[in-house]
Jmol script that loads the backbone (N, CA, C; Angstrom):
load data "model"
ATOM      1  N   UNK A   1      -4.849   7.316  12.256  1.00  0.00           N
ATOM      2  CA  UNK A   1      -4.944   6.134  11.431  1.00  0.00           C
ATOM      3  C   UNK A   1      -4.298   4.974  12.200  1.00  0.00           C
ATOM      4  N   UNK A   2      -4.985   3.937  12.039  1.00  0.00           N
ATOM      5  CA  UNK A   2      -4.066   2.844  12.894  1.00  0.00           C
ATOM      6  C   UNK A   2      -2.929   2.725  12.285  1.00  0.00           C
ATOM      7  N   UNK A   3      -2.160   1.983  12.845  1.00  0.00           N
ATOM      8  CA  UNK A   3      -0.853   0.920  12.088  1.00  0.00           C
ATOM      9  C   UNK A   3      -0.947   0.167  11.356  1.00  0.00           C
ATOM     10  N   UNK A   4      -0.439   0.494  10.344  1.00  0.00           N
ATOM     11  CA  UNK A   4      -0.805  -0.298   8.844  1.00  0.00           C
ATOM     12  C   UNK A   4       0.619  -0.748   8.292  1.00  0.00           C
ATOM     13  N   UNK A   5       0.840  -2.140   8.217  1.00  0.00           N
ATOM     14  CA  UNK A   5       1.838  -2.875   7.936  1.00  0.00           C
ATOM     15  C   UNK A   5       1.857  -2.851   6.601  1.00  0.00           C
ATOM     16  N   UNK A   6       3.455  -2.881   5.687  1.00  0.00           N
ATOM     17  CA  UNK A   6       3.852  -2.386   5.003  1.00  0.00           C
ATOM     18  C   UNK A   6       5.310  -3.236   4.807  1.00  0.00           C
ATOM     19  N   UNK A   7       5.545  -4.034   3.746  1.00  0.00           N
ATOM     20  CA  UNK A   7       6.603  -5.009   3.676  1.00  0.00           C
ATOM     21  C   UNK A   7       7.329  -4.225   2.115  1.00  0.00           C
ATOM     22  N   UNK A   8       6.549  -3.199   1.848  1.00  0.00           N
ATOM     23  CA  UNK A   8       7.673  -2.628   0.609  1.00  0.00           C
ATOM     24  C   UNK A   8       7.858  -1.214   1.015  1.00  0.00           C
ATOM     25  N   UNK A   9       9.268  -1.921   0.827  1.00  0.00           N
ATOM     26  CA  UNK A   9      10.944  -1.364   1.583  1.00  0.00           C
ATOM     27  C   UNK A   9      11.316   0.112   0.245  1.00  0.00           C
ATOM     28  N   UNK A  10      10.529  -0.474  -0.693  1.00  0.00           N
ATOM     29  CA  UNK A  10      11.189   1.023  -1.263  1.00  0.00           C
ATOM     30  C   UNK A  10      10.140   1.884  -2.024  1.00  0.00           C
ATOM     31  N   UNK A  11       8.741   1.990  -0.533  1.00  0.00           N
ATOM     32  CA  UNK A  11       8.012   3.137  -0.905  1.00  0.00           C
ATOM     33  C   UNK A  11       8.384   3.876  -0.047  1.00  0.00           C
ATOM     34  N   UNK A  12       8.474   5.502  -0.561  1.00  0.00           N
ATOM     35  CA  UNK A  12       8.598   6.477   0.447  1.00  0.00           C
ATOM     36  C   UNK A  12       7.450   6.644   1.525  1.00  0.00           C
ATOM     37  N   UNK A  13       6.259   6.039   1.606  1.00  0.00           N
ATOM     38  CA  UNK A  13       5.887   5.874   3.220  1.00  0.00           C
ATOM     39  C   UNK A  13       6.011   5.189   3.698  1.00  0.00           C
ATOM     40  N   UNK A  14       7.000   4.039   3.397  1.00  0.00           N
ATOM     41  CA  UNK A  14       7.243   2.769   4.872  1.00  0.00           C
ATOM     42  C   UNK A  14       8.648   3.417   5.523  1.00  0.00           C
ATOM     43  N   UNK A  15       7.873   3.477   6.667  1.00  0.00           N
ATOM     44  CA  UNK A  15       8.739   4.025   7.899  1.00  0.00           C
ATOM     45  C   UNK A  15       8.669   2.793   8.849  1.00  0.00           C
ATOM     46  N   UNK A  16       9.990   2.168   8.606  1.00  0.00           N
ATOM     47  CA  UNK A  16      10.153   1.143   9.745  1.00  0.00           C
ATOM     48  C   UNK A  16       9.370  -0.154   9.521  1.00  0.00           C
ATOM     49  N   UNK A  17       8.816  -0.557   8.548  1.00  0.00           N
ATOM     50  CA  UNK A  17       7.879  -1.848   7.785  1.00  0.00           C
ATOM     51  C   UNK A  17       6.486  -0.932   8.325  1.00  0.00           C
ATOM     52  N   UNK A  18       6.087   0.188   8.441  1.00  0.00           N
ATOM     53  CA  UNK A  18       4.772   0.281   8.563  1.00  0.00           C
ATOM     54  C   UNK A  18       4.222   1.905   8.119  1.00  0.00           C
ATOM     55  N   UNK A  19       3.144   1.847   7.346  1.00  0.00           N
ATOM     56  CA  UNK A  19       2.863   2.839   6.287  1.00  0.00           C
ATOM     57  C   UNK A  19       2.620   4.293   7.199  1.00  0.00           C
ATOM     58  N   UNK A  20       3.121   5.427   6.629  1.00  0.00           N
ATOM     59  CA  UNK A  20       3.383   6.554   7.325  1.00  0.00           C
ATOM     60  C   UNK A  20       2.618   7.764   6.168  1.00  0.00           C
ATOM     61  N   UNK A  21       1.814   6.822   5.236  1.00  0.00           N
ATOM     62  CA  UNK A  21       0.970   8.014   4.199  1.00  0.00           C
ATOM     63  C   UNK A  21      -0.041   8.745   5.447  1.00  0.00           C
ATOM     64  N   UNK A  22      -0.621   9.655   4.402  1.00  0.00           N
ATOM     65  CA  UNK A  22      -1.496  10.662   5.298  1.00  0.00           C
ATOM     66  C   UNK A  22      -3.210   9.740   4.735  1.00  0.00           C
ATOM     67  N   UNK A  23      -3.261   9.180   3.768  1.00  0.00           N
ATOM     68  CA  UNK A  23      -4.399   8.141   3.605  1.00  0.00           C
ATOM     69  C   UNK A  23      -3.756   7.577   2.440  1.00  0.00           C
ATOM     70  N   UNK A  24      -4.808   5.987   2.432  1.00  0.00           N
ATOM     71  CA  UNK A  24      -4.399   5.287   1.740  1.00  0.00           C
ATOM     72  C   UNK A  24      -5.523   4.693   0.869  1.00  0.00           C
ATOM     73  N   UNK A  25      -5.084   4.184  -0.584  1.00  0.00           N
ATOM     74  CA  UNK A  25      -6.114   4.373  -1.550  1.00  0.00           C
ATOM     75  C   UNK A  25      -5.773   2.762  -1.773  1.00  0.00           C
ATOM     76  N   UNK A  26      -6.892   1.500  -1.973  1.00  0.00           N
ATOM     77  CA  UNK A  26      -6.678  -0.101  -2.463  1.00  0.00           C
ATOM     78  C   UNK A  26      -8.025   0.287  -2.948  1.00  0.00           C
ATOM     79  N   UNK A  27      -7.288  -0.516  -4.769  1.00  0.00           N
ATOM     80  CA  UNK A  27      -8.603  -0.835  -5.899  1.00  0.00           C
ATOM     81  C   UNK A  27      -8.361  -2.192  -5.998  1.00  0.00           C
ATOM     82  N   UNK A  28      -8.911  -2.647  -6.906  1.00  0.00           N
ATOM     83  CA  UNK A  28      -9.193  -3.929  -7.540  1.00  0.00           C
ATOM     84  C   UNK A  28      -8.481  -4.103  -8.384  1.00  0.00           C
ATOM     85  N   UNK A  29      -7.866  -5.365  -8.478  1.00  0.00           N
ATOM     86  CA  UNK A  29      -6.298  -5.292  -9.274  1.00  0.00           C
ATOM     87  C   UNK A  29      -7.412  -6.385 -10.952  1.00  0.00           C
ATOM     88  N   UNK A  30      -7.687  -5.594 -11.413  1.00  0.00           N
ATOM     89  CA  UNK A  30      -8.409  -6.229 -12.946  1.00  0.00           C
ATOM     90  C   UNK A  30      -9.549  -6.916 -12.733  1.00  0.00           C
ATOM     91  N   UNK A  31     -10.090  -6.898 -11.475  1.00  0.00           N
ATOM     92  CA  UNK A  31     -11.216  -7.854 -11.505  1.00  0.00           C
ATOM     93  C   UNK A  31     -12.692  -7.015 -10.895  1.00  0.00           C
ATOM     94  N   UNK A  32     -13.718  -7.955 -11.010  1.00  0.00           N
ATOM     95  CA  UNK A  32     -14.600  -6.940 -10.696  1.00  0.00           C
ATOM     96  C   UNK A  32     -15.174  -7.331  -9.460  1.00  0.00           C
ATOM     97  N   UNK A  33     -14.389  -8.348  -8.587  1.00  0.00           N
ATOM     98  CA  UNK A  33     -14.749  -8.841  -7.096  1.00  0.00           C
ATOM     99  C   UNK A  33     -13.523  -9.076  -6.916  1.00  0.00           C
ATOM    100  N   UNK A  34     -13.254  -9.064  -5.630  1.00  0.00           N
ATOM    101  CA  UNK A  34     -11.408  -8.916  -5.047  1.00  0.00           C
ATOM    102  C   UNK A  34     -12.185 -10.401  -3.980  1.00  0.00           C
ATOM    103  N   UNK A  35     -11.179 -11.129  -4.115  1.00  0.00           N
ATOM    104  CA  UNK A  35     -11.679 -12.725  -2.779  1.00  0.00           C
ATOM    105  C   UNK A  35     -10.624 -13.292  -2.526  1.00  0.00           C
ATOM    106  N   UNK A  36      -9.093 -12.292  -2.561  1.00  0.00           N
ATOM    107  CA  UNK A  36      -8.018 -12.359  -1.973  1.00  0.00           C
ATOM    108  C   UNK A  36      -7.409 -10.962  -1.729  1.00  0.00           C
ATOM    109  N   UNK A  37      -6.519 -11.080  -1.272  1.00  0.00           N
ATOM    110  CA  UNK A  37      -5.693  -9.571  -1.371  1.00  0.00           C
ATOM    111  C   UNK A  37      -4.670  -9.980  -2.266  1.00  0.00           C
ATOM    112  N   UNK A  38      -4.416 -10.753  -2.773  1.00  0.00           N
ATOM    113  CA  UNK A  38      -3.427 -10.840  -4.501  1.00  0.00           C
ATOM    114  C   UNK A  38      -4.173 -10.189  -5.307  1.00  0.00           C
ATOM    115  N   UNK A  39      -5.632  -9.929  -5.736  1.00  0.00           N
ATOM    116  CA  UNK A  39      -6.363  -9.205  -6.356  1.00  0.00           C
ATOM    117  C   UNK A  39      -7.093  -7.564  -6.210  1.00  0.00           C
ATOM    118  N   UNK A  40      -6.057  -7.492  -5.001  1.00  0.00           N
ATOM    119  CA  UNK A  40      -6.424  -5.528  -4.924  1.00  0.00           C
ATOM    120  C   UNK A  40      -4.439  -4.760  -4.862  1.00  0.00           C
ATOM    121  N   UNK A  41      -4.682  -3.635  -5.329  1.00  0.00           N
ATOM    122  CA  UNK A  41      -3.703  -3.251  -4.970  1.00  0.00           C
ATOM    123  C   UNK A  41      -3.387  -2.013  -4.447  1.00  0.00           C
ATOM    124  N   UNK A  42      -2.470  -1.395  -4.064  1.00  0.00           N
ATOM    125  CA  UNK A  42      -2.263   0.220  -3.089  1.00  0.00           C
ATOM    126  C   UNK A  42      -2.247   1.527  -4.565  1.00  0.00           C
ATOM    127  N   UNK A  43      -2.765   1.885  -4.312  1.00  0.00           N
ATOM    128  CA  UNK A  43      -2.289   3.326  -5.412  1.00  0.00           C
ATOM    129  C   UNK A  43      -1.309   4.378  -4.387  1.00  0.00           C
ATOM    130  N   UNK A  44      -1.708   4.047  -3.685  1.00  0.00           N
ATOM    131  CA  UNK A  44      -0.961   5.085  -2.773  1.00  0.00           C
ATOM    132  C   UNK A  44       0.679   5.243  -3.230  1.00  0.00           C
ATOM    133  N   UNK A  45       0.954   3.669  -3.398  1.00  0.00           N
ATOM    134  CA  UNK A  45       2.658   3.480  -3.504  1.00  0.00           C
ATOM    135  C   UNK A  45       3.365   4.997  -3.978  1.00  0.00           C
ATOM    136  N   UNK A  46       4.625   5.236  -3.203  1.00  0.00           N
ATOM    137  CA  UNK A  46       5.396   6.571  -4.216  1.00  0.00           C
ATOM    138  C   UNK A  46       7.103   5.743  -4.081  1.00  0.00           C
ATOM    139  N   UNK A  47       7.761   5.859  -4.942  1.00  0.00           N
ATOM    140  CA  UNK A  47       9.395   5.451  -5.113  1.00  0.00           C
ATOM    141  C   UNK A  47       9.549   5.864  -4.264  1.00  0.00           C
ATOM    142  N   UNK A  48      10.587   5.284  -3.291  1.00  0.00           N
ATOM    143  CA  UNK A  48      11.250   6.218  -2.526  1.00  0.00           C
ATOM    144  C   UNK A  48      12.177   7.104  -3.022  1.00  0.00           C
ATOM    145  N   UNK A  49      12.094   8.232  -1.922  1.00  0.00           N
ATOM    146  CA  UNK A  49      13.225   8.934  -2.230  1.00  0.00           C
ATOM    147  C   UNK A  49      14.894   9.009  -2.515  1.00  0.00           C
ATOM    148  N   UNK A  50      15.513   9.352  -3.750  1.00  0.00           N
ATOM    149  CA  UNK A  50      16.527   9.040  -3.125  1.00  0.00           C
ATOM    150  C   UNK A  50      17.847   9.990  -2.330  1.00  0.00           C
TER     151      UNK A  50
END
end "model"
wireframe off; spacefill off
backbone 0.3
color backbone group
């Protein structure tokens, strides 16, 4: 998987600001056309551990 940048600090796959999931899942955050990235979001996210 390439390098996939990652600025939230308290999911358990950001390793170092950059995502360390095994795949990654972006839907549509309520709309039924996304024409920013404010309008999709990660499902992937998990809390980090503590």
């Amino acid at each position: 998987m390439p390098d996939i940048k990652c600025n939230v600090t308290e999911c358990n796959y950001n390793n170092d600001v950059k995502c360390n999931a095994p795949m990654i899942q972006v839907n549509r955050n309520h709309s039924s056309k996304s024409a920013t990235s404010d309008e999709t979001k990660c499902e992937t996210f998990r809390p980090a551990e503590s």
